[in-house]
Kinemage of the C-alpha trace (Angstrom):
@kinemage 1
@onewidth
@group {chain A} dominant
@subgroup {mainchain}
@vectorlist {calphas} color= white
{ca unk a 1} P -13.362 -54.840 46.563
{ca unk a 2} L -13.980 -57.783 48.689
{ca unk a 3} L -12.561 -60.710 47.123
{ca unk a 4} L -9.055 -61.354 45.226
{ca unk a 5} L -9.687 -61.001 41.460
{ca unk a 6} L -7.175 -62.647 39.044
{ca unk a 7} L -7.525 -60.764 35.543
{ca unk a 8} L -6.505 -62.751 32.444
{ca unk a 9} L -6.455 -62.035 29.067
{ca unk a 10} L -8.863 -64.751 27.306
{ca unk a 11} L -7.421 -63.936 23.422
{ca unk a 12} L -4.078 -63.055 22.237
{ca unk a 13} L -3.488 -60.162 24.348
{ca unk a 14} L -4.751 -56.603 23.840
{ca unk a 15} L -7.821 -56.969 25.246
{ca unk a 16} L -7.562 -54.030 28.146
{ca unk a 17} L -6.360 -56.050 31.212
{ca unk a 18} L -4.519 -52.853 32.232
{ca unk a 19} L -7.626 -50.524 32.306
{ca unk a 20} L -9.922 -53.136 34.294
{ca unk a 21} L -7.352 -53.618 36.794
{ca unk a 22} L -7.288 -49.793 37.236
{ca unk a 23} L -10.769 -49.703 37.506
{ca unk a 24} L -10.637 -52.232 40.301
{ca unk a 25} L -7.964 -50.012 42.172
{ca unk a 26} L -10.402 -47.517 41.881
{ca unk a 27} L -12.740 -48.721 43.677
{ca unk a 28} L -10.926 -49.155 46.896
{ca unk a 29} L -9.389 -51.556 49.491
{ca unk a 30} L -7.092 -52.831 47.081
{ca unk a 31} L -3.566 -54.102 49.278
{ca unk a 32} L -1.795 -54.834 46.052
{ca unk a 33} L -1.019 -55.870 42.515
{ca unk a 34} L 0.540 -58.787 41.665
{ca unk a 35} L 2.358 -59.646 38.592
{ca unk a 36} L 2.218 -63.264 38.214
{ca unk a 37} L 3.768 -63.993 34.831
{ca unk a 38} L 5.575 -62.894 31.714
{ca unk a 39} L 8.174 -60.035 31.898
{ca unk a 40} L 8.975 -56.518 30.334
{ca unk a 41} L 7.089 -57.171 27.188
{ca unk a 42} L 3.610 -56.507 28.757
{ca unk a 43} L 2.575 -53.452 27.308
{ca unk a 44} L -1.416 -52.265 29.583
{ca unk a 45} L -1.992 -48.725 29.022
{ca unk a 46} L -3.961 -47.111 31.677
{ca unk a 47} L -5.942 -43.642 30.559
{ca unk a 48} L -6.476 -40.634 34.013
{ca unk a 49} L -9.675 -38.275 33.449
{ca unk a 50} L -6.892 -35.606 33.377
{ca unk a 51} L -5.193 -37.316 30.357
{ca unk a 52} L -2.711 -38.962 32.287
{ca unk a 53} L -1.453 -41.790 30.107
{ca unk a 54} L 0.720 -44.817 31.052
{ca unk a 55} L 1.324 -48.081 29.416
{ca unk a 56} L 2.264 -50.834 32.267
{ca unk a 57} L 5.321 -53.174 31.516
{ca unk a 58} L 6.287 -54.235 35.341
{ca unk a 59} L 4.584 -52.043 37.430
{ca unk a 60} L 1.170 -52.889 37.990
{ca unk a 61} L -1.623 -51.230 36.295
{ca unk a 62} L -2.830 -49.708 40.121
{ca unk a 63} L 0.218 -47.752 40.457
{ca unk a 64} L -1.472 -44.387 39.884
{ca unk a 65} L -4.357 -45.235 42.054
{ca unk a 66} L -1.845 -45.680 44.903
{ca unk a 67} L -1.588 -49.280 44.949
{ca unk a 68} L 1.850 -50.780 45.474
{ca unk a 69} L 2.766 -53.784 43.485
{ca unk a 70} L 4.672 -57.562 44.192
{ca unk a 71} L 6.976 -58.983 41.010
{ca unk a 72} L 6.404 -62.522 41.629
{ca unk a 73} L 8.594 -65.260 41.127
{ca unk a 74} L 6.566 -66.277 37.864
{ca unk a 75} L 7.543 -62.942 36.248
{ca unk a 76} L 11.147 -62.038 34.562
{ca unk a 77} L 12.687 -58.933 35.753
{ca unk a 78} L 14.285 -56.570 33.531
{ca unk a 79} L 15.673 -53.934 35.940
{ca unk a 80} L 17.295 -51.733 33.099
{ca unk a 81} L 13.575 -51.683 31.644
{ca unk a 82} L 12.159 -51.135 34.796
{ca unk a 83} L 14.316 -47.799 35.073
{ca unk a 84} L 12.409 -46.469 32.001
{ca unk a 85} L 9.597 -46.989 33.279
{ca unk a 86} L 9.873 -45.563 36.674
{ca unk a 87} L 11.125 -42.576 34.872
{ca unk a 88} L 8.151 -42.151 32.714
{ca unk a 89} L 6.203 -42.714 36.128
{ca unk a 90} L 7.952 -40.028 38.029
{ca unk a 91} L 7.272 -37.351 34.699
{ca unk a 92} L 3.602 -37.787 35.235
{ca unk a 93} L 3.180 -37.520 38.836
{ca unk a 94} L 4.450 -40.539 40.861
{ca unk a 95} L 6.787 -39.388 43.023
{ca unk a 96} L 8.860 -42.390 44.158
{ca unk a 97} L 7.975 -45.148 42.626
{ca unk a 98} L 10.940 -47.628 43.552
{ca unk a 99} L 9.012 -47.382 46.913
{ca unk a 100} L 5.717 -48.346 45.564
{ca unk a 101} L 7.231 -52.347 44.216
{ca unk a 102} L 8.550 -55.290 45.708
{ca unk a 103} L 10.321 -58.444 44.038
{ca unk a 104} L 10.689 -61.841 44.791
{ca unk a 105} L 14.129 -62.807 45.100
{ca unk a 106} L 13.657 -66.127 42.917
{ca unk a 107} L 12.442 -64.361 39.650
{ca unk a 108} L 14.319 -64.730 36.668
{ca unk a 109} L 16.383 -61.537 35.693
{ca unk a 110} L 16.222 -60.440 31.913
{ca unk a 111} L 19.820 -59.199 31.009
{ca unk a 112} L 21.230 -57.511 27.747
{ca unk a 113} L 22.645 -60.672 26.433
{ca unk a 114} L 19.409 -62.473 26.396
{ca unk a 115} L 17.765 -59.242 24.748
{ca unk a 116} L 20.351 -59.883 22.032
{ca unk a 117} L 20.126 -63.435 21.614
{ca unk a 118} L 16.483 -63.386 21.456
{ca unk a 119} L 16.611 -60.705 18.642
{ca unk a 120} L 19.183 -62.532 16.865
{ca unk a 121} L 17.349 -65.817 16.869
{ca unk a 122} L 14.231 -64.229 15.845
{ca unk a 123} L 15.732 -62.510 13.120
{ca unk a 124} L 17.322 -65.694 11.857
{ca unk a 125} L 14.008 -66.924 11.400
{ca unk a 126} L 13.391 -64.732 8.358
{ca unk a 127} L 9.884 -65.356 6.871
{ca unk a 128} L 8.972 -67.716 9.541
{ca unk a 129} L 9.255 -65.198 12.165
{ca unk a 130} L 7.458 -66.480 15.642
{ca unk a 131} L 6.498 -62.192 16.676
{ca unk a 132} L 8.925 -62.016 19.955
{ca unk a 133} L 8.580 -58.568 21.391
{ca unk a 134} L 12.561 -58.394 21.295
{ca unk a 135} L 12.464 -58.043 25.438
{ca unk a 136} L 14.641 -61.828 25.499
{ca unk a 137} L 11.950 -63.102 27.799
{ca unk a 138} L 12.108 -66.256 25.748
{ca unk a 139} L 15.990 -66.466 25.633
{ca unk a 140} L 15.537 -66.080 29.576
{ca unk a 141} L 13.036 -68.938 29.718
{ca unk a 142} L 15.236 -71.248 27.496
{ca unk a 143} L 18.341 -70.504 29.063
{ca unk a 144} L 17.271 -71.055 32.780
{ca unk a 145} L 15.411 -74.307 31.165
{ca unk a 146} L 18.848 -75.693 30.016
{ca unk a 147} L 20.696 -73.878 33.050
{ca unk a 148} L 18.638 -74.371 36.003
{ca unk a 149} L 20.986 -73.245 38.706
{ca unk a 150} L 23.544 -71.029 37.177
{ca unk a 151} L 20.521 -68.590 35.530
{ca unk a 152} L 21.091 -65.203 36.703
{ca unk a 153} L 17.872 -64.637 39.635
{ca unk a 154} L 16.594 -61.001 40.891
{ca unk a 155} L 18.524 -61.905 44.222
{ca unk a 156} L 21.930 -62.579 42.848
{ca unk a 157} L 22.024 -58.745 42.432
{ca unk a 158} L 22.543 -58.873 45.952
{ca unk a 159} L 26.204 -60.782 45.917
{ca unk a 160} L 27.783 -58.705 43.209
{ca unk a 161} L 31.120 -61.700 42.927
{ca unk a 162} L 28.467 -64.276 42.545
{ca unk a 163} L 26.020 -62.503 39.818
{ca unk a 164} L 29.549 -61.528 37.903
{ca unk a 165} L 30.269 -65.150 37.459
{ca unk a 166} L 26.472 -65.892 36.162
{ca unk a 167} L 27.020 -62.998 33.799
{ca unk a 168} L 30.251 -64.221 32.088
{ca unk a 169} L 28.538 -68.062 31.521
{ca unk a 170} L 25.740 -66.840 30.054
{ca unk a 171} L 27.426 -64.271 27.859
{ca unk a 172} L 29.663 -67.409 26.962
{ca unk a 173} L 27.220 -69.735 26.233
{ca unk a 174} L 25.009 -67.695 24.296
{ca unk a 175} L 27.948 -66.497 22.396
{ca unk a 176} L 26.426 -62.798 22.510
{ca unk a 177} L 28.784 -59.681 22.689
{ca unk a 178} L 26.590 -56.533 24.843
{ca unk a 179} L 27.667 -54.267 27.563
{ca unk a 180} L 30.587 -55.513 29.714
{ca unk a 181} L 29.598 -57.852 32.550
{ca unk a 182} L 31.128 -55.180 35.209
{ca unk a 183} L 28.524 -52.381 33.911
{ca unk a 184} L 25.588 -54.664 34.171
{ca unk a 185} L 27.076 -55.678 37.759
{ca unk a 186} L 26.891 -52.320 38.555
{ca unk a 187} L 23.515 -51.875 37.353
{ca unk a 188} L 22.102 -54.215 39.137
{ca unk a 189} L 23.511 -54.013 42.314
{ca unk a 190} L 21.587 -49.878 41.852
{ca unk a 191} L 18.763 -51.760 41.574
{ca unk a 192} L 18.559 -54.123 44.397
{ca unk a 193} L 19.493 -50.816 46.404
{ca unk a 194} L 16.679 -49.050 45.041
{ca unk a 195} L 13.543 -51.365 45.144
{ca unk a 196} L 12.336 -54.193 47.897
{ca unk a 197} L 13.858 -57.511 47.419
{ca unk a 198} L 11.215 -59.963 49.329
{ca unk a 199} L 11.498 -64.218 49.980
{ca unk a 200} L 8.537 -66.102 48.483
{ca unk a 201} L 7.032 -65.940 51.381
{ca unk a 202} L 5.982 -62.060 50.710
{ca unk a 203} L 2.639 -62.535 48.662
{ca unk a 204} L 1.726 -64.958 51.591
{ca unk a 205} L 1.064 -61.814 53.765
{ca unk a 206} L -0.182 -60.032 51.131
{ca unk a 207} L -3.231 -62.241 50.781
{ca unk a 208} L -3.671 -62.384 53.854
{ca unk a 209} L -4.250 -58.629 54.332
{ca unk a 210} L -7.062 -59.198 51.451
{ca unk a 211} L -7.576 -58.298 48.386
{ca unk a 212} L -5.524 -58.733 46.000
{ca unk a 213} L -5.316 -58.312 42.364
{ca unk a 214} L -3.273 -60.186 40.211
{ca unk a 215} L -2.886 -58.985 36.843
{ca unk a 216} L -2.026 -61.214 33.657
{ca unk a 217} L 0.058 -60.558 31.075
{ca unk a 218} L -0.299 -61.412 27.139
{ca unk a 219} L -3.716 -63.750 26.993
{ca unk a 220} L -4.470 -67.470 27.141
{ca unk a 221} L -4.215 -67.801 23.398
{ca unk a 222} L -0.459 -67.618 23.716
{ca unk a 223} L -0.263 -69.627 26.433
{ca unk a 224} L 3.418 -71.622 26.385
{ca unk a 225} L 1.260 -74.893 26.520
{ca unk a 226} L -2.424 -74.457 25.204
{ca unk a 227} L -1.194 -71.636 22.451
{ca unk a 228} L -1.237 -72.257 18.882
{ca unk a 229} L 2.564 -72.960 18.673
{ca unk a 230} L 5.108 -72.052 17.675
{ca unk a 231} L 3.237 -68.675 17.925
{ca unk a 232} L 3.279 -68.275 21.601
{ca unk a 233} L 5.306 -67.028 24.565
{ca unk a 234} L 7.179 -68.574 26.809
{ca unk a 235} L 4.859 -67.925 29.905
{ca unk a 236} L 1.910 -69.643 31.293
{ca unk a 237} L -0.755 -67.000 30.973
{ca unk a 238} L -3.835 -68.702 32.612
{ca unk a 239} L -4.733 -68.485 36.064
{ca unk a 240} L -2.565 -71.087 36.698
{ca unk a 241} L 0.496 -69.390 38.712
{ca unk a 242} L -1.964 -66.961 40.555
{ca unk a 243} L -3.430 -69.882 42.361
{ca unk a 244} L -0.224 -71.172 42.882
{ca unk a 245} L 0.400 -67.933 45.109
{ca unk a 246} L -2.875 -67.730 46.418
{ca unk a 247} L -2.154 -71.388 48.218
{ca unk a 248} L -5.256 -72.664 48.770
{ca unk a 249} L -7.435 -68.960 48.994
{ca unk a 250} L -10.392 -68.424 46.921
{ca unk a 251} L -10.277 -65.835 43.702
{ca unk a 252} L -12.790 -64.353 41.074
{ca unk a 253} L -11.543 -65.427 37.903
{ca unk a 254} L -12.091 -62.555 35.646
{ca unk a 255} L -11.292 -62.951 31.950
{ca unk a 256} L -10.940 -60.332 29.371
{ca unk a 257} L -11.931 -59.925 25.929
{ca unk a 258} L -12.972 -57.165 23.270
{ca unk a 259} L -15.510 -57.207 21.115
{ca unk a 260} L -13.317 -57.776 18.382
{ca unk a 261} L -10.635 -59.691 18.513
{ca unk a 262} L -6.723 -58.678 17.657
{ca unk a 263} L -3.372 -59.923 17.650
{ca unk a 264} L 0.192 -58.590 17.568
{ca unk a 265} L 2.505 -60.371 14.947
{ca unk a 266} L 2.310 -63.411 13.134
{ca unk a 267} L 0.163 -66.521 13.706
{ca unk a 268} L -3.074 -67.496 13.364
{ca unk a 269} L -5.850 -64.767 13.622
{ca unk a 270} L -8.979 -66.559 12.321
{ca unk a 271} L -11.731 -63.473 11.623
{ca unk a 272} L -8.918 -61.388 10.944
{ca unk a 273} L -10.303 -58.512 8.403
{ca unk a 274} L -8.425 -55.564 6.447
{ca unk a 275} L -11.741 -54.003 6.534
{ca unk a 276} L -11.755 -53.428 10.407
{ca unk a 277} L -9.442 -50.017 10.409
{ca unk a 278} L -10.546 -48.573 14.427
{ca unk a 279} L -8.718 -46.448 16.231
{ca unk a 280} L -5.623 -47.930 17.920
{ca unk a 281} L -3.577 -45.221 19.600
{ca unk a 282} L -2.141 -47.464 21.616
{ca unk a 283} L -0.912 -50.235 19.587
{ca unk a 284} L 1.115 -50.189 16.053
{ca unk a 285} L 3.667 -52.316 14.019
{ca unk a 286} L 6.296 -53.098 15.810
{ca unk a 287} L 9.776 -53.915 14.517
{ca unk a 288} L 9.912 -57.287 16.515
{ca unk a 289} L 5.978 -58.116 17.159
{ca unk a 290} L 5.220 -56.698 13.910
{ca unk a 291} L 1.923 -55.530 12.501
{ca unk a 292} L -0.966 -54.951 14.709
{ca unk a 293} L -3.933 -57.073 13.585
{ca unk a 294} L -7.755 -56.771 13.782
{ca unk a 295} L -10.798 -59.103 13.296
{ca unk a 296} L -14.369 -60.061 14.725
{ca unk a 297} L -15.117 -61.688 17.733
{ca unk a 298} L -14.128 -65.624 17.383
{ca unk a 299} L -16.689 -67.141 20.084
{ca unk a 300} L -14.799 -70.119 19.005
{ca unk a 301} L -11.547 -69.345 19.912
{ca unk a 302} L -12.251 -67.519 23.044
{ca unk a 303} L -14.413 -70.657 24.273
{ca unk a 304} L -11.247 -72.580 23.893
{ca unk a 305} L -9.302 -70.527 25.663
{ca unk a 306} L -11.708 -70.674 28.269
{ca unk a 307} L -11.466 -74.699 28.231
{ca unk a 308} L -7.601 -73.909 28.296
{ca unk a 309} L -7.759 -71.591 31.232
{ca unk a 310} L -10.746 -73.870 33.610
{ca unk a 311} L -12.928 -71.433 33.068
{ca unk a 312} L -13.487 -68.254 34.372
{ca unk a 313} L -16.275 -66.701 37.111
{ca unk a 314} L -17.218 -63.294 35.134
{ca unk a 315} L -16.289 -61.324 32.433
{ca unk a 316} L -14.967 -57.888 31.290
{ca unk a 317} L -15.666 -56.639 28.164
{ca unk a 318} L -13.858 -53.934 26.609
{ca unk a 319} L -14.310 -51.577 23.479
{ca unk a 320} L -18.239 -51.302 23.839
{ca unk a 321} L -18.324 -48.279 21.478
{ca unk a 322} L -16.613 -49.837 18.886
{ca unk a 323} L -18.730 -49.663 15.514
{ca unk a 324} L -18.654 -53.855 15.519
{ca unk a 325} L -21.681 -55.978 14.887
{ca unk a 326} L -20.466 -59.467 13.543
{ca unk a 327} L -19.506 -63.036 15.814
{ca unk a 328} L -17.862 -66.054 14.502
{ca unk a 329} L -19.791 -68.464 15.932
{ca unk a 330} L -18.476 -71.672 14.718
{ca unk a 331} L -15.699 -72.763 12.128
{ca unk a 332} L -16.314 -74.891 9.349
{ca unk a 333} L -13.733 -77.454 10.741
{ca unk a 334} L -15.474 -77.670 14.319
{ca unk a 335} L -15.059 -76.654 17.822
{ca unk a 336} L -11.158 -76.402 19.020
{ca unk a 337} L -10.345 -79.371 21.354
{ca unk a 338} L -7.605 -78.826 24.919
{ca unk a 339} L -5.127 -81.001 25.191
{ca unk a 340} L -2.713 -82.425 27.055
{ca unk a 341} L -0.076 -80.156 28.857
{ca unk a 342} L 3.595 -80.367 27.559
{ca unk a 343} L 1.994 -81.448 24.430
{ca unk a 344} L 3.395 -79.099 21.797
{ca unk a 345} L 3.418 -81.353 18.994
{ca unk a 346} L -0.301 -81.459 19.724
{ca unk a 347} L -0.696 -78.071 19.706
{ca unk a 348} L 1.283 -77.504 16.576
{ca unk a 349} L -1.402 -79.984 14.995
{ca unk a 350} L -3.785 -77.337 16.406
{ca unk a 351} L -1.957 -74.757 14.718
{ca unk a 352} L -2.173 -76.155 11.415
{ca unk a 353} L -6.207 -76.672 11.861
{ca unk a 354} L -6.963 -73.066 12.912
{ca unk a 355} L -5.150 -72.160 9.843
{ca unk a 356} L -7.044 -74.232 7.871
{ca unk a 357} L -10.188 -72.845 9.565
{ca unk a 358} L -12.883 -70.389 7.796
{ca unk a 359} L -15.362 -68.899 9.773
{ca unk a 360} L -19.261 -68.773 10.046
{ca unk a 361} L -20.674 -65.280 11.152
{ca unk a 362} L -23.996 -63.812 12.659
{ca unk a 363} L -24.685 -60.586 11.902
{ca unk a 364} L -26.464 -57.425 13.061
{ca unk a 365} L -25.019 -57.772 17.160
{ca unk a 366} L -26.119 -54.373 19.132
{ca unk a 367} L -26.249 -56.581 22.440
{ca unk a 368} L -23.027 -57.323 22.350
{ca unk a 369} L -22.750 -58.540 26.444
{ca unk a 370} L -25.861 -60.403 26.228
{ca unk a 371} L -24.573 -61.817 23.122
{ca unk a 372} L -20.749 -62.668 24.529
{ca unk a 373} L -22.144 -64.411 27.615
{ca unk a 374} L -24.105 -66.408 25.554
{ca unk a 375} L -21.824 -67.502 22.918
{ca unk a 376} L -19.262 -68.032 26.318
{ca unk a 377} L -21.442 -69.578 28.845
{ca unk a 378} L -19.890 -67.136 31.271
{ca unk a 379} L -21.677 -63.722 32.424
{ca unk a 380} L -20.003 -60.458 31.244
{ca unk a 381} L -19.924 -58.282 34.554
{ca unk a 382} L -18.195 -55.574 33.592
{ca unk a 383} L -18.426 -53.428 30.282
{ca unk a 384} L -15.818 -50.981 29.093
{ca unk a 385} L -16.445 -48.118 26.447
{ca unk a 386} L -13.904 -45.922 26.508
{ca unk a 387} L -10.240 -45.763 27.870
{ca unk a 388} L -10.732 -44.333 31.651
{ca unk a 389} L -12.187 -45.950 34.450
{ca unk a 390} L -14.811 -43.473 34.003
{ca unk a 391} L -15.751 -45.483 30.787
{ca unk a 392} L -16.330 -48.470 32.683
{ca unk a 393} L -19.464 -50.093 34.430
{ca unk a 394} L -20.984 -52.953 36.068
{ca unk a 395} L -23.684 -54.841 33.493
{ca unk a 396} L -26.545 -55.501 34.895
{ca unk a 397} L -27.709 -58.632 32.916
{ca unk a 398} L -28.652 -61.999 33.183
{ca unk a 399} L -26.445 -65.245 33.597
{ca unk a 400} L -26.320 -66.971 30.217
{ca unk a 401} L -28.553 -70.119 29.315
{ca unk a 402} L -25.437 -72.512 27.888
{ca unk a 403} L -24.000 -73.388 31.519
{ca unk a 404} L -21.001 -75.726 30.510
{ca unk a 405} L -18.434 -73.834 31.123
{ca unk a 406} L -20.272 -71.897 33.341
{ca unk a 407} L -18.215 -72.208 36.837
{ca unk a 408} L -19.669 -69.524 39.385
{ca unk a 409} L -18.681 -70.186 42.233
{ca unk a 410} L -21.400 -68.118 44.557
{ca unk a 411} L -18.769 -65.572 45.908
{ca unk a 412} L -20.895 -62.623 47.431
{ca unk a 413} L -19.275 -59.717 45.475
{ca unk a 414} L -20.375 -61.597 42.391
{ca unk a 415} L -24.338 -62.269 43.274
{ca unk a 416} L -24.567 -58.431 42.345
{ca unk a 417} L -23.039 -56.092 40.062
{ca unk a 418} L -20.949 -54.023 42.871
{ca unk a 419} L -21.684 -50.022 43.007
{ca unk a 420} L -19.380 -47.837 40.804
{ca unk a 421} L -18.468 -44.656 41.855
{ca unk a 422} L -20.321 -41.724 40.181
{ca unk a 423} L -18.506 -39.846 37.598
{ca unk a 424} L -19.538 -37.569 34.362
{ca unk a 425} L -16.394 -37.993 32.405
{ca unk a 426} L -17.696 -39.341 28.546
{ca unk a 427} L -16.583 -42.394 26.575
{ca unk a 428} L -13.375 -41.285 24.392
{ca unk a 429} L -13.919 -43.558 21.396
{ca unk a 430} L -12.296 -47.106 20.476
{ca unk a 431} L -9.230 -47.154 22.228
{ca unk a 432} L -7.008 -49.033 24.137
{ca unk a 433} L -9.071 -49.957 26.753
């Protein structure tokens, strides 16, 4: 590792983000991981050779390669969720991992009452459900929208009198009942004992120390502004709020796809096919994302998403071993145009012409990273068949012929495929990658 890498998600999430970030950590010099949007509803499982299995909400995917990570101020902190996890962490073999994660004192903090609010709204959808994960990162969005300077932040924990007032508004206003406000007081002020509370100016020094890796949540297909809403979160998932942080420092842009493409919940899902039943052990219904949904690779979506996101340098490809061999190319109703930011009765336009869409396949695909960085216009650098880093590889292949969205941008580390580390372990099948 030479260069900061930002890792984004160029679908609807699921692609593997987790397992190529771990891979990355693997290879060494890594100084951190940094979260640099959405919350406690990330869900990137990372596989160990020895079994070792962890799915990533706020930690970052490197913590069991050693590599500390920064909550930014993009992400919303859910400290009681955050216990869990830490837990979990500490029953596989990570001693103390409070110690291995700092926070930025202006992030958003998730509380119970927005949990419930968010539920309850979702649930009053009925049929017309939007597919929240039920983690109120939404509700915490909206609120601190409406309520810019009373929303409850990571470093009110810190001034117990003045986090107890924040607590009673927004139980008031959002007219939820949950745990009393003292208990979550309590809670919280455990937690800002227990981890690093850091200014803003944190992930400056962190960049400086080189490299980082900032790791994406959900993908650019739900993206709070170029999604297909209403079906989208309430997070800018591009690369966005990484260069934000990186002020001015150069980055890899690496997006991530499968070569298939899935969704969580409802919403539009082009290619989606019944017929597609591979292994998922990772990823099931859900009671408030609801079903977990398969189809074949939409070139056409993902090349949108790459408009969405600016493009991206290189590519990682997941789910190699998958028995998959068809593409949507093209739809009948055309290419998907961008457009303007803040524009979401635009996008809901979109909306209704992706679900209008039908889709026009090629067959017969063995190739499948020649074939994706042609269809893209962006080189796939990195192939994935199987779970563990193990499973993962540098592809040696050719930059694609279509070059316009094709923004390389002549960083050393990228000129050649970089030297994995030797290992023997085997491919375990289509998996959560």
């Amino acid at each position: 590792m030479r260069d900061h890498v930002i890792v984004v998600d160029l679908g609807y999430g699921d692609a593997g983000k987790g397992g190529v970030v771990d891979w990355l950590c693997a290879q060494g010099g890594v100084t951190a991981v940094v979260r640099f949007n959405g919350g406690a509803q990330a869900a990137h499982n990372v596989v160990l050779p020895d079994g070792r299995h962890h799915t990533f909400s706020q930690f970052g995917s490197g913590t069991l390669r050693g590599v500390p990570t920064h909550l930014s101020r993009y992400v919303v902190v859910d400290p009681f969720a955050l216990s869990a996890e830490a837990g979990h962490l500490r029953r596989i073999g990570v001693p103390h991992p409070y110690g291995m994660i700092t926070v930025d004192r202006d992030a958003l903090l998730a509380t119970p009452y927005h949990v419930e609010a968010g539920r309850a709204r979702e649930l009053a959808r009925g049929e017309d459900r939007h597919g929240s994960c039920g983690m109120g990162v939404g509700e915490v969005m909206a609120y601190a929208t409406e309520n810019p300077f009373v929303a409850p932040k990571v470093g009110d924990c810190e001034r117990p009198g003045l986090l107890a007032q924040k607590l009673g508004l927004l139980r008031e206003r959002l007219g939820v009942d949950g745990p009393p406000v003292a208990d979550c007081v309590a809670a919280y002020r455990a937690f800002s004992d227990r981890v690093t509370l850091v200014d803003p100016s944190y992930v400056r020094g962190l960049v400086r120390r080189r490299p980082v890796v900032f790791e994406g949540a959900q993908g650019v297909l739900l993206d709070e502004w170029y999604g297909f809403h209403p079906y989208t979160t309430w997070s800018t998932t591009t690369f966005e709020n990484a260069f934000s942080l990186l002020e001015g420092a150069d980055a890899v842009r690496l997006g991530v796809l499968r070569t298939y493409t899935p969704r969580h919940g409802p919403g539009p899902l082009v290619t989606e096919d019944p017929r597609l039943r591979l292994p998922e052990p990772h990823n099931g219904t859900g009671r408030w994302q609801g079903p977990f949904r398969t189809g074949h690779f939409d070139a056409v979506a993902h090349r949108y998403a790459l408009a969405a996101a600016g493009g991206a340098d290189v590519l990682a490809l997941t789910h190699l071993d998958a028995p998959v061999s068809r593409m949507c190319d093209s739809y009948d109703t055309g290419e998907l145009p961008v457009g303007g930011k803040n524009d979401l009765e635009g996008q809901a336009a979109l909306t209704a012409r992706v679900l209008r869409a039908r889709p026009r396949y090629t067959d017969g695909i063995t190739d499948w990273p020649a074939a994706v960085s042609e269809a893209l216009g962006v080189r796939v650098w990195l192939g994935s068949s199987g779970p563990t880093a193990a499973a993962k590889s540098p592809v040696a292949a050719a930059p694609p012929r279509r070059n316009g969205m094709h923004v390389m941008r002549g960083l050393r580390s990228l000129r050649e495929p970089p030297r994995s580390r030797p290992c023997t372990e085997p491919g375990r099948g289509a998996s959560a990658q």
